[in-house]
MILUM-449196 format. One line per 8 residues: number of its first residue (from 1); for each residue x, y, z of C-alpha. Coordinates in nm, 4 decimals, always signed. Example, Ala and Ser with C-alpha at 12.3 -4.5 7.8 and 13.67 -1.06 7.14 Angstrom:
BEGIN
1> +1.2300:-0.4500:+0.7800; +1.3670:-0.1060:+0.7140 .
# end
This chain:
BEGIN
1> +0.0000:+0.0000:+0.0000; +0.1504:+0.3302:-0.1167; +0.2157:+0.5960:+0.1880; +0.1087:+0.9427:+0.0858; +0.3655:+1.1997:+0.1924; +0.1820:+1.5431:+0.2721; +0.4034:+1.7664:+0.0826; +0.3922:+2.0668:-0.2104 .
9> +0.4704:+2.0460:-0.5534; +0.7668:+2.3324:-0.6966; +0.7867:+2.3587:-1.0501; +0.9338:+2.6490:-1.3068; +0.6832:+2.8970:-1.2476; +0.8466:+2.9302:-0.8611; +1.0675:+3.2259:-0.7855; +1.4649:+3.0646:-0.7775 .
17> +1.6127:+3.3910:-0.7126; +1.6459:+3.6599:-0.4267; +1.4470:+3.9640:-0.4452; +1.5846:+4.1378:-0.1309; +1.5113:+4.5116:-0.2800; +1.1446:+4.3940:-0.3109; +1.1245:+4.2176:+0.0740; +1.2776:+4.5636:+0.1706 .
25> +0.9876:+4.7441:-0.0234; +0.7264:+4.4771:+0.1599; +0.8494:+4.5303:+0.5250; +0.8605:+4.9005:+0.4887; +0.5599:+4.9652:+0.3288; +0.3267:+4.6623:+0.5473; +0.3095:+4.9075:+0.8274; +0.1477:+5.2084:+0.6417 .
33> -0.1168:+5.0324:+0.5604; -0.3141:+5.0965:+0.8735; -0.6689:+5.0358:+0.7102; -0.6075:+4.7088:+0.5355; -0.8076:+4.4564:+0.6685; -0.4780:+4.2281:+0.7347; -0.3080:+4.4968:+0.9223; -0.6210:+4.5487:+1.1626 .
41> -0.7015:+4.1838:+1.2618; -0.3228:+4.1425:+1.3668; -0.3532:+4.4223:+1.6748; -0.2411:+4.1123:+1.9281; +0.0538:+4.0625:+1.7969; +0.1320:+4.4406:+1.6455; +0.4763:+4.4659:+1.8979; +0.6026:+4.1114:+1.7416 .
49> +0.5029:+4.2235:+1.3860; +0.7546:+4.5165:+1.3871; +1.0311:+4.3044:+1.5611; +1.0212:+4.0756:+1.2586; +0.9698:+4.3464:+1.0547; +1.3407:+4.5397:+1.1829; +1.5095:+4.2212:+1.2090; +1.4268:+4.1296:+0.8960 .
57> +1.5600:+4.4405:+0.7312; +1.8594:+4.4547:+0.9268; +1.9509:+4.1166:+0.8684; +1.9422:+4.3002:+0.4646; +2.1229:+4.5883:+0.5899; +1.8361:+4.7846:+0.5599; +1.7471:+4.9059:+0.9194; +1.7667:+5.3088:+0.8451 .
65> +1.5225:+5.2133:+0.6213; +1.2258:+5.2730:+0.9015; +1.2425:+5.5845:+1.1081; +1.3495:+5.4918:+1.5135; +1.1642:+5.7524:+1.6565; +0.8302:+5.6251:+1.5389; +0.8967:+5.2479:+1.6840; +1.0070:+5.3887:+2.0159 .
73> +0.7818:+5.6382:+2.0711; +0.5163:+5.2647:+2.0014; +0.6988:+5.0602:+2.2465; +0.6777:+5.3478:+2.4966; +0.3169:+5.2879:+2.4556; +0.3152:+4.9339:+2.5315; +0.5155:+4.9458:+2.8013; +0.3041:+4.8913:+3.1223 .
81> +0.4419:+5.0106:+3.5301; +0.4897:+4.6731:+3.6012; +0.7885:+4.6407:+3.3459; +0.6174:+4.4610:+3.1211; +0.4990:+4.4879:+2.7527; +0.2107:+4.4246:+2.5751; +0.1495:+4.3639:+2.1935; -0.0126:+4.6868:+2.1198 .
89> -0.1600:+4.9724:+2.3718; -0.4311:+4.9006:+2.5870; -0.3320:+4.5435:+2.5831; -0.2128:+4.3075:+2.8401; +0.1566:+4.3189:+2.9694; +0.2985:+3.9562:+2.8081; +0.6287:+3.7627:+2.8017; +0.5997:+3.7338:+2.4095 .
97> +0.5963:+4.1010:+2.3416; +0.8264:+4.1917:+2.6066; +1.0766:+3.9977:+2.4351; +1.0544:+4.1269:+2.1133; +1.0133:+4.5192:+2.3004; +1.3663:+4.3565:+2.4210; +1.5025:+4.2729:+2.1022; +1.4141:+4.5885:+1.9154 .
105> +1.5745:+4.8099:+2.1860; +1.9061:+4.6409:+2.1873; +1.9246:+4.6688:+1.8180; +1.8717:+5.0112:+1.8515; +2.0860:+5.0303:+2.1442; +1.8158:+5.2003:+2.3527; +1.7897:+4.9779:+2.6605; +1.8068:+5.2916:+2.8820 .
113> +1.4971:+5.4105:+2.7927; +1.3140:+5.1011:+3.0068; +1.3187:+5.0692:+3.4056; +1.5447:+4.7565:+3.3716; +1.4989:+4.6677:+3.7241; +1.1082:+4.6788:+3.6665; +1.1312:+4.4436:+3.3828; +1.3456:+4.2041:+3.5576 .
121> +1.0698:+4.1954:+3.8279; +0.8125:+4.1692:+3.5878; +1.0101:+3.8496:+3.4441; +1.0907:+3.6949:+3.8102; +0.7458:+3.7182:+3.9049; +0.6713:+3.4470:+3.6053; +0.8962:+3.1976:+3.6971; +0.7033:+2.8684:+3.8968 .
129> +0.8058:+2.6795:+4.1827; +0.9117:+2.3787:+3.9259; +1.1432:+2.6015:+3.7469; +0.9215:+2.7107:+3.4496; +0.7659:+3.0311:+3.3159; +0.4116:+3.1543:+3.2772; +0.3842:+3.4064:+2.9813; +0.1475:+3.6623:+3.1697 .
137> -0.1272:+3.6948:+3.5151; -0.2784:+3.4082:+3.3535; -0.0756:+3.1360:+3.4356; -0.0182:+2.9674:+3.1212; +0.2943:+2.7407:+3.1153; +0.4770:+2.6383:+2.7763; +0.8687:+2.6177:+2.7138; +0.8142:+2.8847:+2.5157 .
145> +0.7703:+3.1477:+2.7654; +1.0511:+2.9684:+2.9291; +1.2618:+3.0336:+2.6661; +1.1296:+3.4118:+2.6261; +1.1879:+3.4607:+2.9635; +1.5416:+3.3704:+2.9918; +1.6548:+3.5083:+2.6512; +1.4858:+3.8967:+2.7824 .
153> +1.7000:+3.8462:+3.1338; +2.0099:+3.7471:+2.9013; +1.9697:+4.0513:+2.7267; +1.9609:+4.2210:+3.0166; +2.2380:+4.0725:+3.1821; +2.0241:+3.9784:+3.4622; +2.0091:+3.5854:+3.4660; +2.1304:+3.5483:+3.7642 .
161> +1.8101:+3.7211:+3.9100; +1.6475:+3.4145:+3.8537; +1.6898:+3.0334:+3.9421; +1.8612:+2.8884:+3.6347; +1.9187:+2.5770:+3.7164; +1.5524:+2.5227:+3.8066; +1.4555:+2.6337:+3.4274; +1.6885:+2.4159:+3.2982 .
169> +1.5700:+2.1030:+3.4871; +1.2086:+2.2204:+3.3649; +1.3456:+2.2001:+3.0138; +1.4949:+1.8701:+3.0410; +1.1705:+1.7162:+3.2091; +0.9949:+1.7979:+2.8612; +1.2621:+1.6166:+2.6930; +1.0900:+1.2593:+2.4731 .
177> +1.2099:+0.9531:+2.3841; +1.2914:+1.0672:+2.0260; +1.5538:+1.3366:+2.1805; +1.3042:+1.6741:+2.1407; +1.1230:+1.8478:+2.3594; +0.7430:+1.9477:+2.4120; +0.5348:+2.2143:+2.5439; +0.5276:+2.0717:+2.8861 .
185> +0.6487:+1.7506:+3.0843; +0.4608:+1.4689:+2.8585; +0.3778:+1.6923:+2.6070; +0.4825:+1.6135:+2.1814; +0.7811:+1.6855:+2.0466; +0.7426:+2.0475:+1.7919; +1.0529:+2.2059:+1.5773; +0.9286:+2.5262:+1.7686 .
193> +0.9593:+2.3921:+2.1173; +1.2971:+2.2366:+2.0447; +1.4125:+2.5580:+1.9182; +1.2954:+2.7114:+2.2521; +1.4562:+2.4680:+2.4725; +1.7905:+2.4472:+2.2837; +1.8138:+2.8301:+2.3421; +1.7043:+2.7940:+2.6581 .
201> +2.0292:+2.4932:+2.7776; +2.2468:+2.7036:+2.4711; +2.2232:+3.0945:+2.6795; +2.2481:+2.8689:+3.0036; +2.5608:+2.6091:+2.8609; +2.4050:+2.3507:+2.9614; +2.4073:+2.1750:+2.6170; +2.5871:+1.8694:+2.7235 .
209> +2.2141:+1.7137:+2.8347; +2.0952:+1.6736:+2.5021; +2.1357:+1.3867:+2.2751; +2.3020:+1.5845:+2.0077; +2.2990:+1.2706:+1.7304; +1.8779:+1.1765:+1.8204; +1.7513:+1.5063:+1.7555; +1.9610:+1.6028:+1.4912 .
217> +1.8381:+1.3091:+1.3311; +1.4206:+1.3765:+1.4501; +1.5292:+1.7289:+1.2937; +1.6110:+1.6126:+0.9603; +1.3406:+1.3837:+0.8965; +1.1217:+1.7122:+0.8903; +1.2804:+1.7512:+0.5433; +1.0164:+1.6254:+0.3014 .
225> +1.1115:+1.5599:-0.0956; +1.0378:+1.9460:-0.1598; +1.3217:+2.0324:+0.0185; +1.0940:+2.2251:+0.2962; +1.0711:+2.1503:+0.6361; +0.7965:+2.0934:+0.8483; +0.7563:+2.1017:+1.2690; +0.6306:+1.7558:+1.3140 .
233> +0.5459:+1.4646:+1.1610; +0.2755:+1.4023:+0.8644; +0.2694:+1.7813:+0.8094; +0.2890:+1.9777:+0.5364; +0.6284:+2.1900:+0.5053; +0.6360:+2.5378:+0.6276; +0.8942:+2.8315:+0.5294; +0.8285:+2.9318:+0.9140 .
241> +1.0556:+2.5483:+0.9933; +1.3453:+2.6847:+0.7667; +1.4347:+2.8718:+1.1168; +1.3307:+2.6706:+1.3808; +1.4761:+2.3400:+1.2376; +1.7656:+2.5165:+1.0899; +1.8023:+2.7027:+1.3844; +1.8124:+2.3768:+1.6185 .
249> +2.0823:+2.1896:+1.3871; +2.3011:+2.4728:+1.4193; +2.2530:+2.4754:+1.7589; +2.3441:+2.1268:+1.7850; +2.6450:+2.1356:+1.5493; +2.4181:+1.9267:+1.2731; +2.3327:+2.1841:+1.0313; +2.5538:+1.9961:+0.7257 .
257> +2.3035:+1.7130:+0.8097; +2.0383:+1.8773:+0.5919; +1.9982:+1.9015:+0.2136; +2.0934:+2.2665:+0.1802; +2.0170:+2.3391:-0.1985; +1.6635:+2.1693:-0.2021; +1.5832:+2.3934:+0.1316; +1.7145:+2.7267:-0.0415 .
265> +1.5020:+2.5874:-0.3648; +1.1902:+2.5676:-0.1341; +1.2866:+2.8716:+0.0462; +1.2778:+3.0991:-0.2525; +0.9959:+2.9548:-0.4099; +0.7649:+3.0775:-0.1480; +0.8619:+3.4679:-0.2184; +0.6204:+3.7106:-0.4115 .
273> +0.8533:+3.8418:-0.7147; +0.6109:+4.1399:-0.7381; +0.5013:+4.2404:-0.3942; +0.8125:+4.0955:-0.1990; +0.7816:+3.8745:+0.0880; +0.7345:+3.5535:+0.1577; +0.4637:+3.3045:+0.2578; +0.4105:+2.9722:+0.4102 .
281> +0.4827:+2.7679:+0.1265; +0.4205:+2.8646:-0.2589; +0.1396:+3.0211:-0.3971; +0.0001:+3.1508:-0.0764; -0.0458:+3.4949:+0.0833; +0.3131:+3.6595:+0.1798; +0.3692:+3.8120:+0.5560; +0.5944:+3.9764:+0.7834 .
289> +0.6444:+3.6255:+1.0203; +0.7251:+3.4073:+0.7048; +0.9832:+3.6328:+0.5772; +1.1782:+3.7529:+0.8690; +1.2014:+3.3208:+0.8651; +1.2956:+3.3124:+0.5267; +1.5613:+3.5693:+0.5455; +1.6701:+3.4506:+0.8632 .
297> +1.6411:+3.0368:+0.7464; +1.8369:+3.1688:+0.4582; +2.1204:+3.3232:+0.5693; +2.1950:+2.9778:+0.8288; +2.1881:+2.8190:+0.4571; +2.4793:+3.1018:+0.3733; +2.3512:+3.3461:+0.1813; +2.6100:+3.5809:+0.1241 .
305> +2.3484:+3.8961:+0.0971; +2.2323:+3.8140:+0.3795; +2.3873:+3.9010:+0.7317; +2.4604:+3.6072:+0.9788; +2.1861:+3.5646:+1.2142; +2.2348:+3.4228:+1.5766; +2.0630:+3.0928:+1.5951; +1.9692:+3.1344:+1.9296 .
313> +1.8247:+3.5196:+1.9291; +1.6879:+3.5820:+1.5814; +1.8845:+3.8778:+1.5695; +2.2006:+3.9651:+1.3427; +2.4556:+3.8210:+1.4983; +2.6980:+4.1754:+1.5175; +2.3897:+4.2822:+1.7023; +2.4415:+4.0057:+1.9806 .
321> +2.8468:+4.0534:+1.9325; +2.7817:+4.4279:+2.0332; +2.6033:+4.3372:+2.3595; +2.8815:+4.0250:+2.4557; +2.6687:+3.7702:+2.5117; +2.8125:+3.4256:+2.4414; +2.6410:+3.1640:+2.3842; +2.6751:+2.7849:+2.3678 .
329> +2.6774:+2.5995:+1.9856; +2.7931:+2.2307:+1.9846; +3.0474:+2.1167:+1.6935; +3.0584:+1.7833:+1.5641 .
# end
């Protein structure tokens, strides 16, 4: 009986080549367009939207290409007493967006603007008595806001306000059989949680817990004949996965495991040659998350164009060099 492999289809018609001029024309034209439809429905996330959106152009060496004032004079807004910060104003304070309020500041250098001590309280006052993180009041826990959580104190230079060894044992209790790592204790294994919890035991060094050979090994069997990747089994492949797999393998020291030109192929085949951007997979809608991904997926592939990105932060990695945190990366 034949075994149907969930997958997409390239052929000629697919973009092969880089448009980087036209992503830059995307990013810095999505936010203008305050009364499309797209641009109103994605409020809850607004904060995120522009880190992807300034990451992704400075990983082109494009970042003059958006005005500062205007992005910190919006963070300002989000920014809440109790050192937190929310996706958009009037929203609630959350670890997601107070990473990203994070990330944007310390590539504009412009930490001082914050309360730092306020934020680090904000971020204490998440961890759990088994070592993980909630993301807000709510009490949600996923390695994910573990992961936020630790990377914001990191770029702080506060970790030690916080007990680190208690995340990290959190982080290896979601560990599975197959060497990857879930939501929770028990929970499946995802490309997006491993990513979390490899930056999570890569910021603290604690690397040497992880079975370097069985993930790398889960990681690459998200490659599907495409040449995309996808986060778990029987799905279909995602341009989104060209980080967080990517990502993971460098982490690990296995990035050479992966078939590099059908990736790229994939990669580029998922960009709009007329609007810029990129989407999902080919054919579909473009977006600011799928092409900070793509840019970022590409340039772990080598893209010369392209500036290095840290595998652990998402950020160009003279941004991280500037701020002298080190972080862990296994070699073979």
């Amino acid at each position: 009986m034949a075994v149907l492999i969930k997958d997409v289809q390239l052929s000629d018609k697919h973009p092969s080549k880089l448009f980087l001029d036209k992503h830059c024309e995307y990013i810095c034209s999505y936010g203008k367009k305050k009364d499309d439809y797209e641009f109103s429905i994605t409020e809850y996330l607004r904060l995120s939207g522009i880190y992807w959106g300034l990451t992704a152009l400075d990983l082109m060496g494009q970042l003059d290409k958006l005005e500062k004032e205007p992005v910190i004079e919006f963070l300002k807004s989000c920014l809440h007493k109790c050192g937190g910060f929310s996706s958009s104003t009037g929203h609630d304070p959350h670890i997601l967006y107070t990473l990203s309020a994070l990330q944007i500041l310390t590539m504009y250098d412009a930490l001082d603007i914050i309360d730092v001590d306020k934020t680090v309280e904000f971020i204490k006052g998440l961890q759990q008595e088994d070592g993980s993180f909630v993301g807000d009041k709510w009490g949600e826990v996923d390695t994910r806001f573990t992961f936020c959580s630790v990377a914001s104190l990191a770029l702080l230079n506060r970790l030690n306000e916080v007990d680190m060894n208690k995340a990290v044992e959190f982080v290896l209790s979601c560990m599975n059989f197959d060497g990857g790592f879930g939501c929770k204790p028990g929970s499946e294994t995802h490309a997006g949680q491993v990513y979390c919890c490899l930056g999570i035991l890569s910021i603290a060094h604690q690397l040497h817990h992880v079975n370097a050979d069985l993930l790398g090994w889960w990681l690459c069997e998200r490659q599907l004949p495409s040449g995309g990747l996808n986060g778990r089994p029987e799905k279909l492949p995602d341009v989104c996965y060209s980080w967080w797999v990517l990502s993971s393998l460098k982490i690990i020291g296995r990035l050479h495991w992966i078939d590099k030109v059908k990736l790229a192929r994939f990669i580029l085949a998922a960009q709009d040659e007329e609007t810029g951007g990129f989407a999902d997979r080919p054919g579909d809608m473009v977006d600011p998350f799928h092409t900070v991904f793509g840019i970022a997926g590409l340039s772990l592939l080598g893209e010369r164009k392209i500036k290095e990105v840290n595998p652990v932060f998402c950020m160009a990695e003279d941004v991280i060099k500037r701020t002298g945190l080190q972080v862990q990366i296994l070699k073979l």
